[in-house]
PDBQT receptor file of N, H, CA, C and O in Angstrom, charges set to zero:
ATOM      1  N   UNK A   1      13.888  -0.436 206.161  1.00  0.00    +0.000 N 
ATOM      2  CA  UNK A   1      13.979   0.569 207.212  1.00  0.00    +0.000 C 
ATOM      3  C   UNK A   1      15.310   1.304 207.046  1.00  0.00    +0.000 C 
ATOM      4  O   UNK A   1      16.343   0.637 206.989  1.00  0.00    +0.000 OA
ATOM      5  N   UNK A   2      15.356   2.830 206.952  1.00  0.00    +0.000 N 
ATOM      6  H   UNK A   2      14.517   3.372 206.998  1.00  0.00    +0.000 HD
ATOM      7  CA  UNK A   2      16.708   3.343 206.327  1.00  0.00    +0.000 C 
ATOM      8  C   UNK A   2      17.326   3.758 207.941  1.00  0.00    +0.000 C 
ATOM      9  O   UNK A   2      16.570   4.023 208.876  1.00  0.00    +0.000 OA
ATOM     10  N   UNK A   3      18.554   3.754 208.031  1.00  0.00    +0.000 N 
ATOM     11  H   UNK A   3      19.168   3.539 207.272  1.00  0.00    +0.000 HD
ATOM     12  CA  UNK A   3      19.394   3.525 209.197  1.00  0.00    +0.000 C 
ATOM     13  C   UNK A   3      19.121   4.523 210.194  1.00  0.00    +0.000 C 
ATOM     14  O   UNK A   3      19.606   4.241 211.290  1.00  0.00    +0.000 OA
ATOM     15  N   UNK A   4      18.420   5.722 210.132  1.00  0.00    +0.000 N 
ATOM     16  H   UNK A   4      18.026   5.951 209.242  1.00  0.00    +0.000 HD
ATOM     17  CA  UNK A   4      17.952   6.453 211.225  1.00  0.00    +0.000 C 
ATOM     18  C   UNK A   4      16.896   6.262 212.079  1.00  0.00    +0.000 C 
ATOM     19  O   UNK A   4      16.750   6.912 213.114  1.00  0.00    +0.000 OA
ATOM     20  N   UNK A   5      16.039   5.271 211.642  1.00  0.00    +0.000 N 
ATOM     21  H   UNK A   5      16.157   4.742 210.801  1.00  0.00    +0.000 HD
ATOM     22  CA  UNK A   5      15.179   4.615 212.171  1.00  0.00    +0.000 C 
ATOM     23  C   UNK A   5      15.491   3.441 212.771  1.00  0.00    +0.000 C 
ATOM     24  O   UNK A   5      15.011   3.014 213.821  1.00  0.00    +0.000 OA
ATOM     25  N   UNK A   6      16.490   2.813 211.926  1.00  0.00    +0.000 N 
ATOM     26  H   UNK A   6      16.880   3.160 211.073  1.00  0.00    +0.000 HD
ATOM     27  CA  UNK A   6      17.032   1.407 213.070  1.00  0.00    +0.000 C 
ATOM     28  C   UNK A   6      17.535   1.888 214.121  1.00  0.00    +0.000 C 
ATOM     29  O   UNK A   6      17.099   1.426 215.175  1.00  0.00    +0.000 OA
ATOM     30  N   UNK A   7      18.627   2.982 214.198  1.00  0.00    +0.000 N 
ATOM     31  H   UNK A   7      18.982   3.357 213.341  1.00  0.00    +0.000 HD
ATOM     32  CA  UNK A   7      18.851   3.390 215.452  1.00  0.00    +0.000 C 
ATOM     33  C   UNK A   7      18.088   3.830 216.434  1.00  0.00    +0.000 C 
ATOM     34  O   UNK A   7      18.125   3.641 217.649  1.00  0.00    +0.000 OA
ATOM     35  N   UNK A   8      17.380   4.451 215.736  1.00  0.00    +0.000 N 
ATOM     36  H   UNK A   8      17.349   4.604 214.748  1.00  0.00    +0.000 HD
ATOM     37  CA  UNK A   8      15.813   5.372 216.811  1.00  0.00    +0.000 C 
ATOM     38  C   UNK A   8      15.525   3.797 217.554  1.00  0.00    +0.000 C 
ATOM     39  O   UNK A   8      16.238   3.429 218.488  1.00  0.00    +0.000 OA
ATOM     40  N   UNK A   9      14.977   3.378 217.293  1.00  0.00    +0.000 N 
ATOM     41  H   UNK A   9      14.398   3.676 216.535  1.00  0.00    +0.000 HD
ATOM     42  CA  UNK A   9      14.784   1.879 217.597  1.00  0.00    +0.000 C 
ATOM     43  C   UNK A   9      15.487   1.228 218.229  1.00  0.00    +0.000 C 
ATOM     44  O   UNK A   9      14.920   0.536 219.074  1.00  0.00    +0.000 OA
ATOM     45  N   UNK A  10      16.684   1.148 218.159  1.00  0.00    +0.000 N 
ATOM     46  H   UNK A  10      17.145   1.710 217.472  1.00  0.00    +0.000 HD
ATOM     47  CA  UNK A  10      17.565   0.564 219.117  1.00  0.00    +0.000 C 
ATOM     48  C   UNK A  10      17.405   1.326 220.355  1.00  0.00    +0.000 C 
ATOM     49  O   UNK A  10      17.178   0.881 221.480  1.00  0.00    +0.000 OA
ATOM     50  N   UNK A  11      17.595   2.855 219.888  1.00  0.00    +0.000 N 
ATOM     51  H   UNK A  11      17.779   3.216 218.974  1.00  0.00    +0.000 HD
ATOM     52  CA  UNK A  11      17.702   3.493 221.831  1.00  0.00    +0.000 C 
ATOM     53  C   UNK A  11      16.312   3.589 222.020  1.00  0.00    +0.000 C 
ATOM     54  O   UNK A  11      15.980   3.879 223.170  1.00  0.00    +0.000 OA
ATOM     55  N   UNK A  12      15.204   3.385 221.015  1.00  0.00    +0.000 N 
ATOM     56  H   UNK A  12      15.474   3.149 220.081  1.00  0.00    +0.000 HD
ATOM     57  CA  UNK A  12      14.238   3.227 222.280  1.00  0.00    +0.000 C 
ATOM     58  C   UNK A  12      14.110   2.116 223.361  1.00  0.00    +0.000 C 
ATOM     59  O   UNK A  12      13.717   2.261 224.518  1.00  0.00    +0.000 OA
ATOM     60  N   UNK A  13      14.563   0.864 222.684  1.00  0.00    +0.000 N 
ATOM     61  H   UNK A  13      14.883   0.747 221.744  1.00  0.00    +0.000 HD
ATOM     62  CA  UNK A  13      14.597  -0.723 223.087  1.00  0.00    +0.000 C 
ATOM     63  C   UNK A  13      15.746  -0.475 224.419  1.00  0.00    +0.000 C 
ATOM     64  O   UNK A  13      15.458  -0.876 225.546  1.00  0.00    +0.000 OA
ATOM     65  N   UNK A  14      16.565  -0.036 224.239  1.00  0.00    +0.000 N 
ATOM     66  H   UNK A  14      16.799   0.289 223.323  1.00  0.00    +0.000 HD
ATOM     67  CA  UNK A  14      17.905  -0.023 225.639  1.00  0.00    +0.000 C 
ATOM     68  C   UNK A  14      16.998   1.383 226.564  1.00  0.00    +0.000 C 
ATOM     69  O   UNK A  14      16.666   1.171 227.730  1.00  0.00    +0.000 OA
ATOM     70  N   UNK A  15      16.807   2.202 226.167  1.00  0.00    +0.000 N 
ATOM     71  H   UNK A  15      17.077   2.375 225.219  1.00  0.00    +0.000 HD
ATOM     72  CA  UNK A  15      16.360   2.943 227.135  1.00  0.00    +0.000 C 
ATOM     73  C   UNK A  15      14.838   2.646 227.769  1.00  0.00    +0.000 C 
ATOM     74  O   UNK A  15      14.354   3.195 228.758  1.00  0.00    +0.000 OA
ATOM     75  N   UNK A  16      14.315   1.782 227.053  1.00  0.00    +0.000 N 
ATOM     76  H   UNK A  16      14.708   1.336 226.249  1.00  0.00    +0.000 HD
ATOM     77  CA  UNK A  16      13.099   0.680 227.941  1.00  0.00    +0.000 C 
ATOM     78  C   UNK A  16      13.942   0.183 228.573  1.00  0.00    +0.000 C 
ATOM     79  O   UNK A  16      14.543   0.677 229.526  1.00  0.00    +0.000 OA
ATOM     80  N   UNK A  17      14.081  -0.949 228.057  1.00  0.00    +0.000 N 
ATOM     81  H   UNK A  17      13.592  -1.351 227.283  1.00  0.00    +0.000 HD
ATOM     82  CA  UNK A  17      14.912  -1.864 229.388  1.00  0.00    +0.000 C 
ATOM     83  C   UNK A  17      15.787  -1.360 229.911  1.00  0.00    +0.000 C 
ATOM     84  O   UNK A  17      16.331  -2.368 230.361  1.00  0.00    +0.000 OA
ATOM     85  N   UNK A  18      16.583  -0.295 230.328  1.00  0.00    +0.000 N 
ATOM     86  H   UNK A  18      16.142   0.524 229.962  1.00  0.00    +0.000 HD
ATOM     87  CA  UNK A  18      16.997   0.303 231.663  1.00  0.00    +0.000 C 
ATOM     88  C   UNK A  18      15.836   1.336 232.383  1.00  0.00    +0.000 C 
ATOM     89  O   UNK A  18      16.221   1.675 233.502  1.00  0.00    +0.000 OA
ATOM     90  N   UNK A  19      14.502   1.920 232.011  1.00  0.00    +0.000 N 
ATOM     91  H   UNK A  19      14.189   1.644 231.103  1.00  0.00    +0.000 HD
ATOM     92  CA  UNK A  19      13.885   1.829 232.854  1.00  0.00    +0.000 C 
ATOM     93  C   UNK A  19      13.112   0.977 233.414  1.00  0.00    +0.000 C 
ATOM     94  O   UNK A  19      12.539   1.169 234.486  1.00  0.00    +0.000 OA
ATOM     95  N   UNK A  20      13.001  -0.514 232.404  1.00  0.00    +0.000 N 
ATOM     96  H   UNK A  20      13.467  -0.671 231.533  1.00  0.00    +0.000 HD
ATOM     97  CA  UNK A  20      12.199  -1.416 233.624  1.00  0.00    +0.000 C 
ATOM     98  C   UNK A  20      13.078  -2.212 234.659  1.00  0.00    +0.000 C 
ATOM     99  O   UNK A  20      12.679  -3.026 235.492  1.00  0.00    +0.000 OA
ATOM    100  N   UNK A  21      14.287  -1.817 234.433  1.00  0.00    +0.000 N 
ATOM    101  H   UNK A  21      14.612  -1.156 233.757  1.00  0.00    +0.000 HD
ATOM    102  CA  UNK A  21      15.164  -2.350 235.621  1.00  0.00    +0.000 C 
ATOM    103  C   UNK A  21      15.487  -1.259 236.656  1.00  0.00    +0.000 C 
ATOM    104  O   UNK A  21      16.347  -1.335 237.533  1.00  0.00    +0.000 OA
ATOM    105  N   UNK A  22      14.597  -0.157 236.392  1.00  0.00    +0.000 N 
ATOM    106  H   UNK A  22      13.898  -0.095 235.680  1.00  0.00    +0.000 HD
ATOM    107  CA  UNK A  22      14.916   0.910 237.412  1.00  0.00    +0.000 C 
ATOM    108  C   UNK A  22      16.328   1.442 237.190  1.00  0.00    +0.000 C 
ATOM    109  O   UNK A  22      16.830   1.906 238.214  1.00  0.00    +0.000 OA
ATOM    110  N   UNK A  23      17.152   1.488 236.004  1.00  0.00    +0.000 N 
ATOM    111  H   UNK A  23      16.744   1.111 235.172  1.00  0.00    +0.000 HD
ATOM    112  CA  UNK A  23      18.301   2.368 236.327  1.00  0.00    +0.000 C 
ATOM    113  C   UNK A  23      18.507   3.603 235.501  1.00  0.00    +0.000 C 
ATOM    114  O   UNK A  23      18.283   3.923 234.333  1.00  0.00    +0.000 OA
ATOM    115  N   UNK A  24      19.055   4.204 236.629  1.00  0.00    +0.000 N 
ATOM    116  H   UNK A  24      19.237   3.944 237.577  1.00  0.00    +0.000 HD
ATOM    117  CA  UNK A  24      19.558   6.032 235.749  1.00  0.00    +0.000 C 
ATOM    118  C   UNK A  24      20.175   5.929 235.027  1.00  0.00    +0.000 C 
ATOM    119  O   UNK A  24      20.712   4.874 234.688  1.00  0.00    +0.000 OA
ATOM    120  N   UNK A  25      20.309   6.970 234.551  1.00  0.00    +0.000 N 
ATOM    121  H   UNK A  25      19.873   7.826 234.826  1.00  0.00    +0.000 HD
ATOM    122  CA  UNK A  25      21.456   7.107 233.374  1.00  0.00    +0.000 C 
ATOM    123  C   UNK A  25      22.787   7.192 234.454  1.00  0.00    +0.000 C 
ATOM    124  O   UNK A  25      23.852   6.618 234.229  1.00  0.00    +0.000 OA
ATOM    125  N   UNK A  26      22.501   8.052 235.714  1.00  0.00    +0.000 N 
ATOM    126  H   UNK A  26      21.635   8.518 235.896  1.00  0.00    +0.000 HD
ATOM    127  CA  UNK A  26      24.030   7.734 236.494  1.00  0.00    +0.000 C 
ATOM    128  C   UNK A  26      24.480   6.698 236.618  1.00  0.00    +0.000 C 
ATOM    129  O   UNK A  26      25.602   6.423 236.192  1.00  0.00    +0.000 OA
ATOM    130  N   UNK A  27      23.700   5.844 237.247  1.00  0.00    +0.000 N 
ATOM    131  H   UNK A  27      22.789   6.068 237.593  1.00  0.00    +0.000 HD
ATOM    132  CA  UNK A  27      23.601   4.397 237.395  1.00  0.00    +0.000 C 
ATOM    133  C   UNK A  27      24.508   3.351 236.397  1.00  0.00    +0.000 C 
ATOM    134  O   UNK A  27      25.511   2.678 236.634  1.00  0.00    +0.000 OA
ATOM    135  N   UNK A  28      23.735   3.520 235.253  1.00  0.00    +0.000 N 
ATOM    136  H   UNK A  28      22.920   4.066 235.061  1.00  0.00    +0.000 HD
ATOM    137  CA  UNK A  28      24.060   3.106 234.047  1.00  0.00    +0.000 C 
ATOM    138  C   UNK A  28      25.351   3.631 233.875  1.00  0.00    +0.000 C 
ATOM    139  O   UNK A  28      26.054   2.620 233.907  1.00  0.00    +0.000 OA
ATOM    140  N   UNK A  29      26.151   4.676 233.700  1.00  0.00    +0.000 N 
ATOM    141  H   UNK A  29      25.581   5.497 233.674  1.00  0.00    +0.000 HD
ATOM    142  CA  UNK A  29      27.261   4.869 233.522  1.00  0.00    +0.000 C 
ATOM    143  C   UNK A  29      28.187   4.473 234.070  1.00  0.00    +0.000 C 
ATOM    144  O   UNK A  29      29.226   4.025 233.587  1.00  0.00    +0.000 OA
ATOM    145  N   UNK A  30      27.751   4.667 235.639  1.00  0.00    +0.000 N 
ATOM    146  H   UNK A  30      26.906   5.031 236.032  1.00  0.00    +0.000 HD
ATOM    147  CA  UNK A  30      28.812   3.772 236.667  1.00  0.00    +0.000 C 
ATOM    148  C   UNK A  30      29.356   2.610 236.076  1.00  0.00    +0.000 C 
ATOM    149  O   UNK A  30      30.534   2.394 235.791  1.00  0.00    +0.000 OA
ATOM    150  N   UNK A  31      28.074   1.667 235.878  1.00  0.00    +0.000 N 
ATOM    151  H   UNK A  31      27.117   1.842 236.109  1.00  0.00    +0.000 HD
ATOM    152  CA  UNK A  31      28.031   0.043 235.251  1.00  0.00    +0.000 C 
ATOM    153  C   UNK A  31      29.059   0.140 234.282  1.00  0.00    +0.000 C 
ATOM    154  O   UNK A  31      30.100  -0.510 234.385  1.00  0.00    +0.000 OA
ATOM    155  N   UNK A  32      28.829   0.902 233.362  1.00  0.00    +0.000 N 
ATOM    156  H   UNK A  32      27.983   1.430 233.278  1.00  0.00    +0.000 HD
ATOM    157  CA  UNK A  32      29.740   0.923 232.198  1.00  0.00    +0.000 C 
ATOM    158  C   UNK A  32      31.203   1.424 232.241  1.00  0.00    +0.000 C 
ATOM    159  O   UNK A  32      32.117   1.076 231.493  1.00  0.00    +0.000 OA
ATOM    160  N   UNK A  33      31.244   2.216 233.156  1.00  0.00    +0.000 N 
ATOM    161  H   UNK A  33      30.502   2.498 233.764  1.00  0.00    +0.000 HD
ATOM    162  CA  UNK A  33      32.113   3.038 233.609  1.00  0.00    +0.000 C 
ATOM    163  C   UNK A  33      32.637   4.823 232.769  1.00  0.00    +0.000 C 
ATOM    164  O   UNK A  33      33.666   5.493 232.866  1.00  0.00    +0.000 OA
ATOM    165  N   UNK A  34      31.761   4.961 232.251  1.00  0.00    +0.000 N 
ATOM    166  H   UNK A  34      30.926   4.417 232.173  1.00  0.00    +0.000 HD
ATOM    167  CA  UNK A  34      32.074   6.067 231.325  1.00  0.00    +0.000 C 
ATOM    168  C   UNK A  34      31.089   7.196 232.015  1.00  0.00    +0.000 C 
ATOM    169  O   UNK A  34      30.282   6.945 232.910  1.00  0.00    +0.000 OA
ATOM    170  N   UNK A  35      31.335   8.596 231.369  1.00  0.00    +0.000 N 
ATOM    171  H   UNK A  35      31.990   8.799 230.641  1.00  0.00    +0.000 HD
ATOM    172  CA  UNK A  35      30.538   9.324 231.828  1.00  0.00    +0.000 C 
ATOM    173  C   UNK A  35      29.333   9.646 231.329  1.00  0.00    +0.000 C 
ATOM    174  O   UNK A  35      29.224   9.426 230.123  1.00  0.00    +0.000 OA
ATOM    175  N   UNK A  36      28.030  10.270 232.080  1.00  0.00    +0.000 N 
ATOM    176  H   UNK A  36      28.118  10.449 233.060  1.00  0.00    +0.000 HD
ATOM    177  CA  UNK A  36      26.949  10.143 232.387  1.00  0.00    +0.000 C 
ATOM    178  C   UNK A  36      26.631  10.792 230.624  1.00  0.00    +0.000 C 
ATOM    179  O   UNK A  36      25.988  10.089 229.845  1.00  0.00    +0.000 OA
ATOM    180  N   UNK A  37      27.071  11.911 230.273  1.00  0.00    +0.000 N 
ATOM    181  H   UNK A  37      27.594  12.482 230.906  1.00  0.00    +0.000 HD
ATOM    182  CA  UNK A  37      27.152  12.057 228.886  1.00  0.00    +0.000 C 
ATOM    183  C   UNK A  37      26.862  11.722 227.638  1.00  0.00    +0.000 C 
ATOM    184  O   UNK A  37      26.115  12.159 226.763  1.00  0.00    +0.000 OA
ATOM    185  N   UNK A  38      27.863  10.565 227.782  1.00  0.00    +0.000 N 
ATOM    186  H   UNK A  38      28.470  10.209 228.492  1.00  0.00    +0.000 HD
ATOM    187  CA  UNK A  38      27.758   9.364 227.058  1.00  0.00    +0.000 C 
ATOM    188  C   UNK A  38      26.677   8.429 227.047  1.00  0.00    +0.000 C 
ATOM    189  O   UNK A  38      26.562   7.681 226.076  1.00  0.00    +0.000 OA
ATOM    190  N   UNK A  39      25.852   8.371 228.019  1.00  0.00    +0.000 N 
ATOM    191  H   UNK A  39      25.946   8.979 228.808  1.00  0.00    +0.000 HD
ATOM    192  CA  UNK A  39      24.407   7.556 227.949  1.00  0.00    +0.000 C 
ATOM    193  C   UNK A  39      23.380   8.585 227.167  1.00  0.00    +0.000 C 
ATOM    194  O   UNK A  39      22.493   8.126 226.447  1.00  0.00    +0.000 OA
ATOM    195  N   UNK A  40      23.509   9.633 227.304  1.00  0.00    +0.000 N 
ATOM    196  H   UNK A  40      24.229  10.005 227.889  1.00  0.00    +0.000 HD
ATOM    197  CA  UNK A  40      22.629  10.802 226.719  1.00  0.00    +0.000 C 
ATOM    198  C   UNK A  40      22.517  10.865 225.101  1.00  0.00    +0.000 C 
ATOM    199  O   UNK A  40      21.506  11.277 224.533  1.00  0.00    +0.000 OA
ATOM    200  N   UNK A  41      23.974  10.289 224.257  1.00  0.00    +0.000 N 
ATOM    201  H   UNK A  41      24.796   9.954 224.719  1.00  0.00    +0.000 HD
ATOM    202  CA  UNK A  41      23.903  10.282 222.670  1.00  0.00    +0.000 C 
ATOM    203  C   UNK A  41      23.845   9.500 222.177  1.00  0.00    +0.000 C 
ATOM    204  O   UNK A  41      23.792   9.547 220.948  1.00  0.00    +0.000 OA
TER     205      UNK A  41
């Protein structure tokens, strides 16, 4: 699997599981503490 696809893959896997825990990307940033932005790339 060449590395643009492992990643594709990774943010599909984290951006599942923060919607089956119900959280936004605002949400999510709070948690992390960074800005909302930054969950977007």
């Amino acid at each position: 699997m060449d590395e643009l696809r492992k990643r594709q893959k990774i943010i599909s896997q984290l951006v599942e599981a923060r919607l089956e825990q119900g959280i936004s990307q605002a949400e999510l940033a709070r948690r992390l503490g960074i800005q909302r932005s930054g969950i977007n790339r």
